[in-house]
N, C-alpha and C positions, 0 to 999 in steps of 0.2 A: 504493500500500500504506500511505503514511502516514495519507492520508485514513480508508481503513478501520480501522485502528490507533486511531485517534483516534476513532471510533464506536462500537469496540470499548469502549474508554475510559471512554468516556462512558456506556454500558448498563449497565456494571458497576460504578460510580459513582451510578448511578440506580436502580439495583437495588432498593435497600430505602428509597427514597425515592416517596410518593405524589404523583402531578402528577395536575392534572385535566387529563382528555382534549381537545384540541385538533381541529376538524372542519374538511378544504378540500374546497368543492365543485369539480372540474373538469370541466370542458364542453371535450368534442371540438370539431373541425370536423367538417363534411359529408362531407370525405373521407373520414372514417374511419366505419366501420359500424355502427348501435347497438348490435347484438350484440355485437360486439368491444370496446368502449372499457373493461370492466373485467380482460379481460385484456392492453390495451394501455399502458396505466396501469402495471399490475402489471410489465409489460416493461421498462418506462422506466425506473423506481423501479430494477429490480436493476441495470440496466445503468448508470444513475447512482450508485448507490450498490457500483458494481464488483461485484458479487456475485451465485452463482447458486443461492444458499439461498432455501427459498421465505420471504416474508415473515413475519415474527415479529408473530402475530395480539396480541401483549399487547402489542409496541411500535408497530407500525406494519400495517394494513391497508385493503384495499380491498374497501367494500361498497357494494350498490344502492344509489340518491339512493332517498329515499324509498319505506323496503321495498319498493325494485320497480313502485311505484303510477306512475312515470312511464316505464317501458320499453312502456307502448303509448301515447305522447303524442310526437308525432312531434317536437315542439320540446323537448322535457323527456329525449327517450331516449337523450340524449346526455349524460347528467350521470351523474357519478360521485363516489362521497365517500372521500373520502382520509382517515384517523383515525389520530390518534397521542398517544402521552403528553405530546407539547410537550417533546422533548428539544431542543437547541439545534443540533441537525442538521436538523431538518426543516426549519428555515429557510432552508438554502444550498439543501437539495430543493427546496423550492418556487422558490426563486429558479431552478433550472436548469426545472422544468417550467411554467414564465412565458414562456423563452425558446424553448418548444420550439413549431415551425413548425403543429404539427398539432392546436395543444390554442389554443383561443377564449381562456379565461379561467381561471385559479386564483383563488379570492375563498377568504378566511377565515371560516368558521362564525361569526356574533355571537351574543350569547347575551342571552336575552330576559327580563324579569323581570315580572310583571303589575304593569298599576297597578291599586293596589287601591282601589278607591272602594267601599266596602261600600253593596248597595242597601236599608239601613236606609232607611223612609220619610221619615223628619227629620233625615237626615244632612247636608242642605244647609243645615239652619238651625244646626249645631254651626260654628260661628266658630273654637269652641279649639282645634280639632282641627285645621286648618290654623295656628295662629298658632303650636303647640310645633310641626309636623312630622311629626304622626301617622301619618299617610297613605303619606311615607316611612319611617317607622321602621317600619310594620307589615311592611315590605319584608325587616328584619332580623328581627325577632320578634313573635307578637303574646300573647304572653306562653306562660305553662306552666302547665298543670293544677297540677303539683305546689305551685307556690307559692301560698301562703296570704294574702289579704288582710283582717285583720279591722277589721271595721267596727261600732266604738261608738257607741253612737245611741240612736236613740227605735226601734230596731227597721226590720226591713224586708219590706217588701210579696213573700213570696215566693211568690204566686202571680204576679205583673204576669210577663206574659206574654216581656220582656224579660231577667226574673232567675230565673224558675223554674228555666234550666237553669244559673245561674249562682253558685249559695248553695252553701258547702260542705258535703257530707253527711259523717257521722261512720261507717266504714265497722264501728266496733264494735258499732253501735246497730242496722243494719240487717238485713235477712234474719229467719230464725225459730229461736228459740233451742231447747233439746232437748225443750221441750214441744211444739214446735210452733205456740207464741206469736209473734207480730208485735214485735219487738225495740223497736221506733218504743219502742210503748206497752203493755207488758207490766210496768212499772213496778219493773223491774230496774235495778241498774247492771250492764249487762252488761261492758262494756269497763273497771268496775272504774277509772275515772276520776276519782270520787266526785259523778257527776252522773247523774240516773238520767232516761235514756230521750231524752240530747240528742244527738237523732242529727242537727239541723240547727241549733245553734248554743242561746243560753240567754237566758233573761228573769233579767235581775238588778235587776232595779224591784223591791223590796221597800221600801218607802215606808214602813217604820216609826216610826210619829208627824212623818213631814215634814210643815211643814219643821223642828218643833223637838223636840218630845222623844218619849220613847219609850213612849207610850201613846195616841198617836193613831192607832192603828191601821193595819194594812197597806194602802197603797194597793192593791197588787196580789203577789203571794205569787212566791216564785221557780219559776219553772216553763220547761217545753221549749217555750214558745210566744212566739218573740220576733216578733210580730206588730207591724208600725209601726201606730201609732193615733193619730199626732199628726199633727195638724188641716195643717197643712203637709207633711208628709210629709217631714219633716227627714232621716229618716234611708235613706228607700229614693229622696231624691235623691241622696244620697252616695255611695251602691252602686249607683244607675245611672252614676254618670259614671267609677266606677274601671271597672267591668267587665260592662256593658251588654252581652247577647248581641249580637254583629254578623255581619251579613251574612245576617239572618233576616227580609227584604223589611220590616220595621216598626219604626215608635222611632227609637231612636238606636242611638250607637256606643258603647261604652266604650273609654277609653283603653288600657285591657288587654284584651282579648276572650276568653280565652283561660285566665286567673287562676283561680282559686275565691276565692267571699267570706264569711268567719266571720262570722255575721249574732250580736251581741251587743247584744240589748238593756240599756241600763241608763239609761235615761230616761224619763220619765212621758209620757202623752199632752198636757202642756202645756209638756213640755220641757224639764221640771226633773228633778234625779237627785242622789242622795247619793251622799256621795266614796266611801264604802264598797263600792258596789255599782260604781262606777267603776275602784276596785284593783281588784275581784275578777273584772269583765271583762276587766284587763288580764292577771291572773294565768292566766284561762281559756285567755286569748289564745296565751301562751304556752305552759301545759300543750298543747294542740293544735295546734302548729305553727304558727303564725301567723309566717308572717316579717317581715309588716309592721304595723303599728297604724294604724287613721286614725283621729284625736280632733280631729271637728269641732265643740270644742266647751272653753268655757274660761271664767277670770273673772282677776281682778286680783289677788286673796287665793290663797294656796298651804299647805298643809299638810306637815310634815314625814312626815306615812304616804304619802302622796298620792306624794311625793317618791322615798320608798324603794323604793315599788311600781315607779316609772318605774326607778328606779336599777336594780333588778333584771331588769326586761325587758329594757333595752339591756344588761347584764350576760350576756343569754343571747342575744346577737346579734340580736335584734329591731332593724327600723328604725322609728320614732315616728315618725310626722308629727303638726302640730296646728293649728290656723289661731288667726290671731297676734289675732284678734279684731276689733272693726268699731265702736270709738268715734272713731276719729282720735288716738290718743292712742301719747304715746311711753314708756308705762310698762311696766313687764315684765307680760305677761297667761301665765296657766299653766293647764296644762298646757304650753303654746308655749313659755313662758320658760325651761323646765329647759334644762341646755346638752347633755343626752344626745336631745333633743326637736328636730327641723325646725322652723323655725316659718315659716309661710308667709302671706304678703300674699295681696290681690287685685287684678289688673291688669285693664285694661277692655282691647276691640277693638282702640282706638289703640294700645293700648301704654302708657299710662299708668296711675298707681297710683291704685287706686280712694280717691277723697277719703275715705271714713269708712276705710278698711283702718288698720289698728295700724300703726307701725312702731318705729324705734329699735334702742338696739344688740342684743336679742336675736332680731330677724328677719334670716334665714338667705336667702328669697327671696321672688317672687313668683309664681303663675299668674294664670291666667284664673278669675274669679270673677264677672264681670257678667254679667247675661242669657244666662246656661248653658243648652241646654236640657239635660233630665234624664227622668227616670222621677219618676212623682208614683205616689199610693193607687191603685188600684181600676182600673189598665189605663192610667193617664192619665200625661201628661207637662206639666210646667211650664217655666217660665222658673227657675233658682236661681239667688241673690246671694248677695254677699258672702264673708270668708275662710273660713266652711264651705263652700263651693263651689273654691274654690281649692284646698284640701288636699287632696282626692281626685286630682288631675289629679297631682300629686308623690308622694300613696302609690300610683296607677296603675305610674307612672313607676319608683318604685323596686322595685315587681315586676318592673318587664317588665327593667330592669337584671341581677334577680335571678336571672331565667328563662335568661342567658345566661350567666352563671358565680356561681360561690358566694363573693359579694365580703363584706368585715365590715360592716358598720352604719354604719361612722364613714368608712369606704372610698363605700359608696353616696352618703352625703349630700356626700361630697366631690365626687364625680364629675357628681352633681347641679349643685352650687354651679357647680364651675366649668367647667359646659358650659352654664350660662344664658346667655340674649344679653343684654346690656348696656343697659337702658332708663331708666335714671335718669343721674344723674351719672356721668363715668369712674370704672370702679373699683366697689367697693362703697361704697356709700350707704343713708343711713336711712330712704326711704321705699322702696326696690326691694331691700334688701339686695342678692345679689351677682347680680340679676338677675332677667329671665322664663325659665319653666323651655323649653328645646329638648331634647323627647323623641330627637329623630333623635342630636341631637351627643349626647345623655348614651350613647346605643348605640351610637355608632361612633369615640367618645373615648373608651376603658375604661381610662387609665391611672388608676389605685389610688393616693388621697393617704390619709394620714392627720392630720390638725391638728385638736389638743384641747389647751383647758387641762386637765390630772387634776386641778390644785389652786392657786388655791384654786375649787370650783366655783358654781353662780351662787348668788347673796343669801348668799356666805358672811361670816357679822360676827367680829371680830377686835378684842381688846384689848389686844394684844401689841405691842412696840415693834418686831416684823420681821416681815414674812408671805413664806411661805415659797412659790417659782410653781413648780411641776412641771408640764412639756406632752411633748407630742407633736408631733413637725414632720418627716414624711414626705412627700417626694413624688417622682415619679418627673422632674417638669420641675426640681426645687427648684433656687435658684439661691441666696437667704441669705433670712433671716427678722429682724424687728424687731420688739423689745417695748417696750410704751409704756404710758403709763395718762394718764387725765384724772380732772378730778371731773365727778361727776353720773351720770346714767344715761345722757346721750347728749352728750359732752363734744362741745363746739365748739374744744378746742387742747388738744394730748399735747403730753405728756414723753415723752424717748424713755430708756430704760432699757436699754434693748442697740441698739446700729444695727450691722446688715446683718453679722449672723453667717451663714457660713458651712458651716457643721458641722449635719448635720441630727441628731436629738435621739430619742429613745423613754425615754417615760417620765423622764425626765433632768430633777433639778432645775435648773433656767438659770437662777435669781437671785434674790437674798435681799432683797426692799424691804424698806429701813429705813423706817417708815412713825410712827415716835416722834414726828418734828414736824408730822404733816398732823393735819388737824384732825376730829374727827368728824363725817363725812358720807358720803354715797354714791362712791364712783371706779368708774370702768373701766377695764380692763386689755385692751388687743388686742396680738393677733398680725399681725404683715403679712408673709408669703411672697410673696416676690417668684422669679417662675419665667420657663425660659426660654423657654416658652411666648406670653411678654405680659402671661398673665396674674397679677393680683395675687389671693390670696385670703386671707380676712382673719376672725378669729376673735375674737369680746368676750365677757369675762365680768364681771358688778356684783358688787362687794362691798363692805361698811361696814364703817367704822371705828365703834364703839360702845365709851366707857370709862366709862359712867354712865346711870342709868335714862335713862328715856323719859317725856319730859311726855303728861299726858294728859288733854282736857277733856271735862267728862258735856255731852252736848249735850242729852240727854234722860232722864228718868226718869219714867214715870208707869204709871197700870194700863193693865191691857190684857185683850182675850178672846182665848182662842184656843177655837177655834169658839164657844161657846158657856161654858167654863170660864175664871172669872177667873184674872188670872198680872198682873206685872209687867213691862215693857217696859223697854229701855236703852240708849241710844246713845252710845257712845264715842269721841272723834277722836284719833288718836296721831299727836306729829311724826316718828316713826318707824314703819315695819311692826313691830308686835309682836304679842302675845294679849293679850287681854283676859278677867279672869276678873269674874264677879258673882258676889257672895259675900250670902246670906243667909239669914236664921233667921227663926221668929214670934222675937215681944220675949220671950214665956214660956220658947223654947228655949235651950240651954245653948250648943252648939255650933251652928259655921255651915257649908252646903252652899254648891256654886261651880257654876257652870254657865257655857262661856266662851262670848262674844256672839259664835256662829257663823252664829248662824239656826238652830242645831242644840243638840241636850241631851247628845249623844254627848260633848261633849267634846274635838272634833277637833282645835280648837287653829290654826282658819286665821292667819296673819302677812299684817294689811292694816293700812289705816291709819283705815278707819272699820270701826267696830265696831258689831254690831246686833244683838240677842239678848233670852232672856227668860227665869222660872223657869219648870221641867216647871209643867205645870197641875195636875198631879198633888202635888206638893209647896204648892201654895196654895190655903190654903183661904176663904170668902167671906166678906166685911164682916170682916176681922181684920188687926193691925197687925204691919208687920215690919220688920228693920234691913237696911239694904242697904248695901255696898261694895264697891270696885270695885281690883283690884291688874291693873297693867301689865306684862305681863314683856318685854323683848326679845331680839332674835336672841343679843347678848353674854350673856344671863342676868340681867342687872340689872332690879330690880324699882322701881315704883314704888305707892304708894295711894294713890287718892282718895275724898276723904269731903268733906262741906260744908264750908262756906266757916270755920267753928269747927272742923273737923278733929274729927267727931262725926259716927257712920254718921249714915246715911239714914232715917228712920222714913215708912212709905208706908201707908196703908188698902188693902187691896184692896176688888174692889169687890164689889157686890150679884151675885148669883145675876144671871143673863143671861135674858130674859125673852121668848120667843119667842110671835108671831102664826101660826095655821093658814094656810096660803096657798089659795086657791079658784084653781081650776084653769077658764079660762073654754074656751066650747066653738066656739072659731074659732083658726086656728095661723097664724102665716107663716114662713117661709123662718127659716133659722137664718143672722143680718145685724147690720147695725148700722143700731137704726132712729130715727132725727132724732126729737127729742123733743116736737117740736110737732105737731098735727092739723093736717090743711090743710083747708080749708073746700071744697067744689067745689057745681056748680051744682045745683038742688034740693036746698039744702042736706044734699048728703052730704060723708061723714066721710072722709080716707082717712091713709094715713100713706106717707114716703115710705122707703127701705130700702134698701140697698146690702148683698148676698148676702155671705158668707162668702168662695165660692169666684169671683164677678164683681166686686169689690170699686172695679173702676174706672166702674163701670154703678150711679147710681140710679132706682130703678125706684118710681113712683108705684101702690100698691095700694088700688083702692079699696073701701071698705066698705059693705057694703049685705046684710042679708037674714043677718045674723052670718055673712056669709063675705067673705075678704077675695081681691081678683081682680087681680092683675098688671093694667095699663092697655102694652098692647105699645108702644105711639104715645109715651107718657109716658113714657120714660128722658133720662138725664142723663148724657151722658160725660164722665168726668172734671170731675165737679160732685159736691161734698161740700155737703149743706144744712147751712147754719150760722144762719140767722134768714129768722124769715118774719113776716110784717105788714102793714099801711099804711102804708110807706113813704115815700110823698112826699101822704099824706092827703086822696088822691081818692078814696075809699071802696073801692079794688081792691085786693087783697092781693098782695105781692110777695116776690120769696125771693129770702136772699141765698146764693150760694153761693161755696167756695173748692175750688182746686185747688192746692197745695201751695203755695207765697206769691203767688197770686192770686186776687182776687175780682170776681164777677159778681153781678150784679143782674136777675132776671128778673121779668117781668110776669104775672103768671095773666092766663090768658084765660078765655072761657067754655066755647068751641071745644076739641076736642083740635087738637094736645098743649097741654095748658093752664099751660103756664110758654114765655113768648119770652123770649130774652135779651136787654137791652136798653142792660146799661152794662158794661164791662169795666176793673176796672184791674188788668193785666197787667202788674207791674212785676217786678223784680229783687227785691223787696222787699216783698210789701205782704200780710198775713196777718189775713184780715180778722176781727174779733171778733164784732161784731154794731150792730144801729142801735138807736141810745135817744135820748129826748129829753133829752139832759142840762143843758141849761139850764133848762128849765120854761117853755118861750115858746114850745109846741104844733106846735115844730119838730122835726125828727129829722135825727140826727148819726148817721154811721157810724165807731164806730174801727176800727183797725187797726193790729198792730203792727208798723211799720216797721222797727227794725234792734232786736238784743240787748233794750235797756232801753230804749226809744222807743215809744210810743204816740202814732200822729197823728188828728186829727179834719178830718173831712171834712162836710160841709153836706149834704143828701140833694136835689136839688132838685127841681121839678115833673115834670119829663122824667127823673126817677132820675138823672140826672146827678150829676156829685159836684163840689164844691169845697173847697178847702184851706181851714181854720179856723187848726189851732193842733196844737200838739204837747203833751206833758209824760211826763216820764221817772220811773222807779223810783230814788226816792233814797236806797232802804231801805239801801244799801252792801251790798258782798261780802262774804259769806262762802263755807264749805267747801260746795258744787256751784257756785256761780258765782251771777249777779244777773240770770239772763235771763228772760225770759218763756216757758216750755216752751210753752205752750199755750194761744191764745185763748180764755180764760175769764174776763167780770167780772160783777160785779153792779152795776148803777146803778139806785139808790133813796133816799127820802131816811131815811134810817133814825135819826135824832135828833132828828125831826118839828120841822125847824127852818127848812123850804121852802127847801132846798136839799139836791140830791143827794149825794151816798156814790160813789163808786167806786171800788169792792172787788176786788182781787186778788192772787194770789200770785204767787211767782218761786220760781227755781230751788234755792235755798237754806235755799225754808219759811216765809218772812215773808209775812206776810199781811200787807198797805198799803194802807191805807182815805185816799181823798183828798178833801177838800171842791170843790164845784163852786163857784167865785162865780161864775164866766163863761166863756164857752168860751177865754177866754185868760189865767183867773185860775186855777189850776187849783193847791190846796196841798195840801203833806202836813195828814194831818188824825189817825191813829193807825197803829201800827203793831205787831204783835205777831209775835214770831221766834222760829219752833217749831225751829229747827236741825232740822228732818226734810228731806234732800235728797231732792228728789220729781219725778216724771217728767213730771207732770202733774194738774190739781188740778178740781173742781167743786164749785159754788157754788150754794149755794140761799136763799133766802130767805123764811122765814115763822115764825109764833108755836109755838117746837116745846116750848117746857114752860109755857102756856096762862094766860098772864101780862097776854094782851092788846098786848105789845110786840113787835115785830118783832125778828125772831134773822138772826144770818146762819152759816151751815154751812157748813161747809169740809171736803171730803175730798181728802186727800194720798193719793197714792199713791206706792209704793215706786219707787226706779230698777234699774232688770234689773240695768244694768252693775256696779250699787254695792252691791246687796243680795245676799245669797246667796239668800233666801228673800221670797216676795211677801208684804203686809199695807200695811193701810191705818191710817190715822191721823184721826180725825172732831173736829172741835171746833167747839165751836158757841160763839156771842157775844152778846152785845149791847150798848144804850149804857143807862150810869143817869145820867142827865143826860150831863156831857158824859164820865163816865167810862166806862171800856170794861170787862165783865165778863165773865168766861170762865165759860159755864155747864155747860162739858162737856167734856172733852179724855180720849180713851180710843182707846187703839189695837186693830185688828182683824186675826186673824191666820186666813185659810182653816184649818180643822181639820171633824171629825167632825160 
């Protein structure tokens, strides 16, 4: 009776308690009948359990093994299933019906889970999807309709076959409204939104005079068609890899399968986007539910609108992610850098951090970002790199986190952090932050931190003698936290300013730096929670001390066109981030107009440290003089101005009206490529050119010309050969071509035969980026350079068998400045351009100087002139000839802008020459894309 008592007990005890059902299969013996064994079963059970009540079908009963489907299978028709709620009596049951003479076996029900290998057709070539854990976590969620992912971009391909069913529809826009009209495009706001007819996400490219003022017209108007149009497909690889249909036999996977994705265009078809049209996709973002942000996409300069917009999105529990950016560099890059903002690396296969990935103290962590596959334009799929490839796999992630409870923003990105596996240094470090993202552990680790500075927050500047730190330090492992600071942006040794408190914190000022004696520059301030977990997690915020302007040097000032309207151009360097305004009037006007060096006329007011910028073209008018100056402001508010060297504005000419040629349209086309600027000669003296495709870009392919149509040669490709010079090379009368593969160069032989290029000489070094062959001594030999490391240029001998030999070297002695002293790109000229029978060779670096060297011998090699445009440039071309009809040879230089440095693309043209042995500059005018 105690036994029963105690079951009793138990039932009513478990009553209002839910247990999953518990399954034992029992097999008779032979003896026993198969007709009988589930009421023999049922016999045992009451007689062990003392009782002659029939079984309690909600606590415990007995049913057919398999509805029944085995009572005509003569080895099977002795099983029986035994089911109960898993009360802690069935256990001593089963243990007496184990014992019992007439029953084979009791076995426990296991319970079976699928493995899910979605049969996406390129699911085997996705690496990332195994290296977080995917495959298992899709085991726990594979995400939820309801959550919202939106995706800032160049737009996305929502017909590709893998995203049609995966773009969020707007359920206000759709259906027929009481006319009877199609909602789509009935040119309504129906849902009263204040967007009319976005019932699948919105184009915010409205390119108003980008990149600079506001009368160059729209590129593209706002409208309900956020169609990707950019040449890489930047943006419908991003939204393939968050939320790629799966399990639809084709493509890929996406990390979330299951999400919806807010498709917001706000980038041009070359990849460029105004900050404005960037807020107000955020702003959408939010209006619509979005819970997550993904911003693959960023620079180095940060705006305070820019700032407030983010501030407000995670204000309304939005999670931000952003990729930390892809120069190698440990500077804060933003949108990433905000500290309400994830900022995310990229990790390769191995597990290591992709070499160009950002890092430093505002990166939070890393994924997978090398050779992704993804969804590309028009049905197709590509390989994507880099930290915009990375982000998506973390804004994936903090949906599918989402999909299983409704955690805060600052909760997610914690749970993130500290369920990364550990791939750099122990601990958090500054090339992996606090790790590689592990999908499965952020799903089945759901304990909820909170740690944030509130204040002060990131680039905050301070001329106060105390700065006051307000954080947050929640955690569910917490064990005590430590506050420290360094200088710098990625200090190498802290101060410790609290060690290992205790007491966890909300919102809670924890301590007042006296910061009176440090000196003005950059610090960092981190947090270290130490939990009892192991793990350590760790939080940085930058901010400057500033108690006095900010120097600041004109690195440039001259005219310029934008499209075709003359304007004035201006390049400013600050030893600090600050704005930079241009201030100018004609001489006749009273007052002065500003426009600040954003690359923009808006006025935005980005805080960088190089400055580039110009007047509306609408404000200047041609051939007339005007004053120009320039005030510095920075983050403290301290201003500075610069004027020339007498502290007396700037007086500039603009230039002449822009003078445009008809272009004649010929009637033969090829491929849209990059095509080698040389003709190649082939046999019957025809013409051909060679050309590496947009979208084959590792394949050139030799076209030849005949009958004004130009004809792919199949036989004649080049893999992984970039043509760089072609010639007589070693001056057997045969034409040879040199070609390079990222710092390697080859030498090939025309034949007469297809394929009419063999390859003949290879140097395949570590190092070796070849330029081109010239005769630069003048003794009817040919030299090949090459640039060997940074600032090194070596020459090599060409020899009869194309063979190479070692001559001599000689370096750029132009000295560093602001981009550095390297050689971006194998481009010179060698000529003798001071008709003094000896050669010139002409080239630029990274910094803008143009460095003209005298040949005396191939091991005499000096500076010979130098002139230093301070335009930091990516990359530069060189030409040579009589261009204003003088009879004397010129040489032409175009700069081109750096992505990473400029907000806005434009070029820079300056043309030279020599008057005797002086150098004169006959032309310097910069070019800005416009109308």
């Amino acid at each position: 009776m105690k036994f029963k008592h105690l079951l009793m007990t138990a039932v009513i005890l478990l009553s209002n308690v839910s247990f999953t059902q518990e399954i034992y299969f029992v097999k008779f013996k032979d003896n026993i009948q198969a007709t009988d064994v589930k009421s023999s079963l049922e016999s045992r059970i009451s007689s062990i359990l003392q009782t002659d009540a029939p079984l309690n079908s909600k606590q415990l009963s007995v049913v057919p093994f398999a509805k029944g489907l085995a009572e005509r299978i003569p080895a099977l028709n002795r099983i029986v299933v035994l089911k109960s709620t898993g009360t802690t009596a069935i256990e001593d049951l089963v243990g007496s019906l184990k014992n019992d003479s007439d029953i084979l076996y009791v076995q426990k029900g296991s319970e079976y889970k699928i493995d899910f290998i979605p049969n996406d057709s390129l699911v085997n070539t996705q690496w990332a999807l195994s290296k977080i854990s995917a495959y298992e976590a899709w085991e726990i969620t594979q995400g939820a309709d309801t959550v919202v992912v939106s995706v800032i971009d160049t737009g996305i391909d929502y017909k590709h076959p893998d995203l049609v069913n995966k773009v969020f529809i707007n359920n206000g826009e759709t259906g027929t409204d009481s006319q009877g009209r199609d909602k789509k495009s009935n040119g309504v706001d129906d849902d009263n939104n204040g967007f009319i007819d976005d019932y699948m996400g919105w184009d915010f490219t409205d390119r108003t005079g980008f990149p600079f003022d506001t009368t160059g017209g729209d590129y593209l108007d706002w409208d309900n068609d956020p169609m990707d149009e950019n040449l890489f497909s930047h943006g419908t690889s991003v939204a393939g890899l968050i939320g790629a249909e799966t399990n639809n036999g084709m493509g890929i996977a996406g990390v979330a399968p299951k999400i919806r994705i807010l498709n917001n265009r706000a980038f041009d078809p070359q990849g460029y986007g105004e900050e404005d049209d960037v807020a107000a996709a955020i702003l959408y973002s939010v209006l619509m539910g979005a819970k997550v942000i993904n911003m693959s996409f960023g620079d180095y300069s940060y705006s305070h609108v820019l700032k407030d917009v983010v501030q407000y999105a995670y204000s309304k529990n939005v999670v931000l992610v952003a990729s930390s950016g892809n120069s190698n560099s440990p500077d804060p890059h933003y949108p990433s850098g905000y500290s309400e903002v994830i900022s995310v690396g990229n990790s390769t296969s191995e597990d290591f951090v992709a070499g160009s990935s950002n890092y430093g103290s505002t990166l939070d962590m890393v994924a997978p970002g090398t050779q992704v596959k993804t969804t590309s334009r028009n049905w197709n799929y590509s390989d994507f790199n880099g930290t915009s490839a990375a982000a998506p796999f973390v804004s994936a992630s903090a949906a599918m986190i989402l999909s299983l409870k409704s955690f805060s923003n600052e909760e997610v990105k914690q749970i993130l952090k500290s369920t990364a596996d550990d791939i750099g240094q122990q601990g958090w470090d500054q090339r992996a932050g606090a790790g590689r993202l592990n999908l499965l552990r952020a799903l089945t680790v759901l304990a909820p931190s909170s740690i944030k500075f509130n204040f002060p927050r990131q680039d905050y500047s301070s001329s106060e003698d105390t700065l006051r730190i307000n954080a947050t330090i929640l955690s569910s492992y917490f064990k005590s936290f430590s506050l420290e600071y360094g200088t710098g942006l990625n200090p190498t040794s802290w101060t410790v300013l609290i060690d290992q408190e205790k007491n966890q914190v909300s919102g809670k000022d924890i301590f007042n730096f006296p910061i009176a004696g440090l000196k003005d520059t950059v610090y960092t301030l981190r947090i270290k929670v130490e939990q009892t977990n192991a793990f350590t997690a760790e939080e940085r915020v930058n901010f400057r001390i500033k108690r006095a302007g900010t120097k600041g040097e004109l690195i440039s000032l001259l005219p310029a066109y934008y499209g075709d309207k003359p304007t004035f151009m201006a390049a400013v360097y600050t030893e600090d981030p600050a704005v930079v305004k241009m201030y100018y009037k004609k001489l006749s006007d009273v007052s002065f107009s500003y426009v600040t060096l954003d690359g923009f006329s808006t006025n935005t007011g980005f805080v960088k440290q190089l400055h580039y910028g110009f007047v509306p073209k609408s404000q200047v008018s041609a051939s007339d003089f005007y004053e120009i100056y320039f005030e510095v402001i920075n983050e403290g508010g301290f201003t500075t101005i610069i004027r020339d060297s007498v502290s007396r504005n700037f007086t500039l000419n603009s230039s002449d009206l822009f003078r445009t040629f008809e272009k004649t349209e010929k009637n033969y086309t090829l491929p849209g490529g990059y095509i080698f600027d040389k003709s190649i000669t082939l046999p019957g003296n025809k013409k051909g050119a060679l050309l590496r495709e947009v979208m084959t870009p590792e394949t050139t392919v030799l076209f030849e010309f005949e009958n004004n149509t130009f004809t792919p040669s199949a036989i004649d490709t080049l893999y992984r050969k970039i043509a760089k010079d072609y010639g007589d090379f070693n001056k057997d009368g045969i034409n040879d071509l040199l070609s390079l593969w990222g710092y390697s160069a080859h030498i090939h032989r025309q034949m007469d035969t297809k394929p009419h290029f063999q390859l003949t000489t290879s140097a395949d070094t570590s190092f070796f980026w070849p330029i081109g062959v010239f005769d630069l001594d003048r003794d009817n030999k040919n030299e090949l350079l090459a640039v060997r490391n940074d600032t090194t240029i070596v020459i090599y001998s060409v020899n009869n068998d194309l063979s190479l030999t070692y001559k001599s070297r000689f370096y750029n002695t132009s000295g560093m400045g602001f981009g550095g002293n390297i050689f971006n790109s194998p481009f010179v000229i060698v000529k003798d351009i001071d008709r003094d029978n000896k050669n010139e060779i002409v080239f630029t670096d990274s910094d803008g100087d143009i460095v003209i060297l005298k040949v005396n011998s191939l091991t005499d090699i000096k500076p010979d002139k130098l002139i230093r445009t301070g335009y930091v440039s990516s990359s530069s071309f060189i030409a040579v000839g009589d261009f204003n009809n003088d009879n004397n040879q010129d040489i032409a230089v175009l700069l081109q802008a750096v992505p990473d440095v400029d907000i806005a693309p434009y070029n820079r043209v300056l043309i030279f020459n020599f008057n005797g042995s002086d150098l004169s500059v006959i032309y310097d005018n910069a070019f800005v894309p416009g109308e």
